[in-house]
C-alpha positions as a LaTeX table, in Angstrom:
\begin{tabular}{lrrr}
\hline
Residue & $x$ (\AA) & $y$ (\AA) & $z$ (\AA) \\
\hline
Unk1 & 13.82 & $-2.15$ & $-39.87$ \\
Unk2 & 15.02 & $-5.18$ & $-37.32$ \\
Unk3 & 17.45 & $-2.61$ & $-35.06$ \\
Unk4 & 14.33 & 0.16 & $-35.60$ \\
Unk5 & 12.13 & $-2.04$ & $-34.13$ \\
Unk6 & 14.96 & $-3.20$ & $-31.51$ \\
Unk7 & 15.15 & 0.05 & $-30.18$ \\
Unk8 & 11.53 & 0.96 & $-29.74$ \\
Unk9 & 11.00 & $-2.74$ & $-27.76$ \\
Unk10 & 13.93 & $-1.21$ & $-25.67$ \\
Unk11 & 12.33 & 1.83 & $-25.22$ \\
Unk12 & 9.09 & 0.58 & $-24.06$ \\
Unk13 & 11.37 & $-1.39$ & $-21.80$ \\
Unk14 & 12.60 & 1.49 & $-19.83$ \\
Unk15 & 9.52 & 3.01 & $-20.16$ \\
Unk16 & 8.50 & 0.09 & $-17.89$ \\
Unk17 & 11.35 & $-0.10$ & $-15.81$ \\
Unk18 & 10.72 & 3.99 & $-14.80$ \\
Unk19 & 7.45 & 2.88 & $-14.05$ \\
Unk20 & 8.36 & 0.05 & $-11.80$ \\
Unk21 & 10.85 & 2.24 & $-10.00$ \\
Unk22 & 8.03 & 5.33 & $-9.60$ \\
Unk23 & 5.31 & 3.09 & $-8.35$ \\
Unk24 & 7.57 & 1.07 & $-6.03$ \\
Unk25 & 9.88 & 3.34 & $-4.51$ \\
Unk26 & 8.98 & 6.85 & $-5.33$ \\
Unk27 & 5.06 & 6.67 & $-4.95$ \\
Unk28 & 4.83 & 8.73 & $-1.77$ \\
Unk29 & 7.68 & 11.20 & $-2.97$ \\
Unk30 & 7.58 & 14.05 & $-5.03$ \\
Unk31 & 7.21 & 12.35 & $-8.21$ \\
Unk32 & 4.41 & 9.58 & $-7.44$ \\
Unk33 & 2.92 & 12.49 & $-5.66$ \\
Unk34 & 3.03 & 14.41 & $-8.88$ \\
Unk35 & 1.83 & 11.84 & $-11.05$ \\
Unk36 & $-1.10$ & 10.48 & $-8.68$ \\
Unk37 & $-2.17$ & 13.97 & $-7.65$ \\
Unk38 & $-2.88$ & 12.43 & $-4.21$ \\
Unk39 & $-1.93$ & 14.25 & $-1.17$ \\
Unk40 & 0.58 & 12.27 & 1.55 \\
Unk41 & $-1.91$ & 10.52 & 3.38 \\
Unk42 & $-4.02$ & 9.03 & 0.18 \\
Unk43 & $-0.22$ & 7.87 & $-1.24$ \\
Unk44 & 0.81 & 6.25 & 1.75 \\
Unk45 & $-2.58$ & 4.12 & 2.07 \\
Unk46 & $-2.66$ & 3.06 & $-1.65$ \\
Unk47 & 1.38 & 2.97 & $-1.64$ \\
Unk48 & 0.63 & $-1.21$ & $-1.66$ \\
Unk49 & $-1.43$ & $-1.19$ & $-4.22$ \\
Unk50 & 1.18 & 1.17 & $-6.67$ \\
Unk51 & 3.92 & $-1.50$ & $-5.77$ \\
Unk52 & 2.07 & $-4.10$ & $-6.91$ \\
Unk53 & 1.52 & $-2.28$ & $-10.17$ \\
Unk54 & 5.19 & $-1.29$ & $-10.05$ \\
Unk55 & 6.10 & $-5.06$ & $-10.15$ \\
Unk56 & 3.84 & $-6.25$ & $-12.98$ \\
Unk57 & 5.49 & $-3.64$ & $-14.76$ \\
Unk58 & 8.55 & $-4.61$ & $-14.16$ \\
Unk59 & 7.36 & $-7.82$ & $-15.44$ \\
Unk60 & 6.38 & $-6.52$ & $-18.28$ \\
Unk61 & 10.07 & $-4.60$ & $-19.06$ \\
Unk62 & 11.82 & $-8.48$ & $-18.15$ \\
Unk63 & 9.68 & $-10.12$ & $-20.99$ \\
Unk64 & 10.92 & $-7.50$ & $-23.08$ \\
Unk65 & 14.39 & $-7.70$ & $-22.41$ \\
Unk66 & 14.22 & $-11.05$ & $-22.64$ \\
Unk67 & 12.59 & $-10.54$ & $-26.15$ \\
Unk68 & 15.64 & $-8.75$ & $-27.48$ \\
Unk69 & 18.50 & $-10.56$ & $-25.90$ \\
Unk70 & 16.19 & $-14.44$ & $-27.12$ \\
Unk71 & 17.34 & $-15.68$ & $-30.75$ \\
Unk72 & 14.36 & $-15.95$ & $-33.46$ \\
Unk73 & 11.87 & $-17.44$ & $-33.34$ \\
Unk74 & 11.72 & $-17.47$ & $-29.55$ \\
Unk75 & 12.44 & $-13.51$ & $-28.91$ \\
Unk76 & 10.15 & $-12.41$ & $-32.11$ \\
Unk77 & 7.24 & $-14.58$ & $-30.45$ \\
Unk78 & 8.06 & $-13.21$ & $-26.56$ \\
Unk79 & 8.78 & $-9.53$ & $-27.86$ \\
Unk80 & 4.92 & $-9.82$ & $-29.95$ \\
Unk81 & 3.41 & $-11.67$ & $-26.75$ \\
Unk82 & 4.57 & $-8.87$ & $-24.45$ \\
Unk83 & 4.04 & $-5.60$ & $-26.27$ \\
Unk84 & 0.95 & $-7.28$ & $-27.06$ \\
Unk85 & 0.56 & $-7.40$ & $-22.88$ \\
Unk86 & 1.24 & $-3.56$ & $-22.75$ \\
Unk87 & $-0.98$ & $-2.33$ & $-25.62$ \\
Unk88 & $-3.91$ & $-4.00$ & $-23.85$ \\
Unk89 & $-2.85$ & $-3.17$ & $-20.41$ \\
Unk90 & $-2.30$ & 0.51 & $-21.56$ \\
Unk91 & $-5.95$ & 0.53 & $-23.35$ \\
Unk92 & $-7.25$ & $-0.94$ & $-20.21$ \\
Unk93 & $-5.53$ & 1.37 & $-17.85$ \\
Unk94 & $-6.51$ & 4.46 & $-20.37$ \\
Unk95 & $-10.64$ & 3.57 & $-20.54$ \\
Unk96 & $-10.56$ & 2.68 & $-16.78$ \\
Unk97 & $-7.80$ & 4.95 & $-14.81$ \\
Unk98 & $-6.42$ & 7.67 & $-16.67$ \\
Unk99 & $-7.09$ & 8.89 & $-20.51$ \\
Unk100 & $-3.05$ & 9.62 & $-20.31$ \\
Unk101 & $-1.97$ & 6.08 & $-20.12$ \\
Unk102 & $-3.15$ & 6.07 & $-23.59$ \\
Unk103 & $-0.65$ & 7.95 & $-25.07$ \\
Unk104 & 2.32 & 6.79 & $-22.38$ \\
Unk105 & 1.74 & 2.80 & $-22.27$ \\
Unk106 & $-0.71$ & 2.24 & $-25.38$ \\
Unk107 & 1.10 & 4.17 & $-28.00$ \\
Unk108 & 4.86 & 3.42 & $-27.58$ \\
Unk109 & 3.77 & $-0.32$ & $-27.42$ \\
Unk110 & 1.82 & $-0.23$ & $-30.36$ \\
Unk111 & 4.49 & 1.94 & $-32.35$ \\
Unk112 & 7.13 & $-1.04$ & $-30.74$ \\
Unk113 & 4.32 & $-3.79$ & $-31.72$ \\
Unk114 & 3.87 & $-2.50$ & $-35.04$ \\
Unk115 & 7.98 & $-2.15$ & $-36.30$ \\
Unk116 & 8.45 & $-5.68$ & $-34.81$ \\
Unk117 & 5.59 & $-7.32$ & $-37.01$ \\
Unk118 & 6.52 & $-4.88$ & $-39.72$ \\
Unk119 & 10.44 & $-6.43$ & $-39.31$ \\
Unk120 & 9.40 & $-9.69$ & $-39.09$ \\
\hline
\end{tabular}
């Protein structure tokens, strides 16, 4: 159950870091542009604001890889703590932004939140 849960904190991880790297770098390209549905001119003047969401989730993906590389009890507390940090900011992001980050932030960190309590 311990590598199960390993690999879904890893997952949600990635998931992160592809987030990071579409909000920071690729807002005002073809796939920020797809996922934002804004047109060039609307990307460009909230591409600020998407790199500053970019970063928190790439804060998000550090506490998680720091999570899985920390020994018990220190990486089962940070790995809880953060996923704990997504599931929120994905119910927050899906009530207030977009019904979609339900399903990509909220669920894989509450599948990932659940197998690490569930291993623990």
């Amino acid at each position: 159950m311990e590598t199960t849960a390993n690999i879904l904190v890893g997952l949600v991880a990635a998931l992160h870091i592809y987030i990071l790297v579409l909000e920071m770098f690729l807002w005002e390209k073809g796939p920020g542009l797809r996922l934002s549905g804004f047109d060039a001119d609307l990307a460009r003047a909230t591409a600020p604001l998407a790199a500053n969401q970019g970063l928190y989730n790439g804060f998000l993906a550090a506490g998680l890889i720091w999570g899985l590389i920390a020994g018990d009890p220190t990486g089962f507390q940070v790995k809880v703590f953060f996923l704990s940090c997504v599931l929120v900011a994905g119910v927050y992001g899906g009530a207030t932004a977009n019904r979609r980050i339900l399903i990509a932030q909220a669920l894989p960190g509450a599948l990932a939140l659940a197998a690490v309590l569930g291993a623990g």
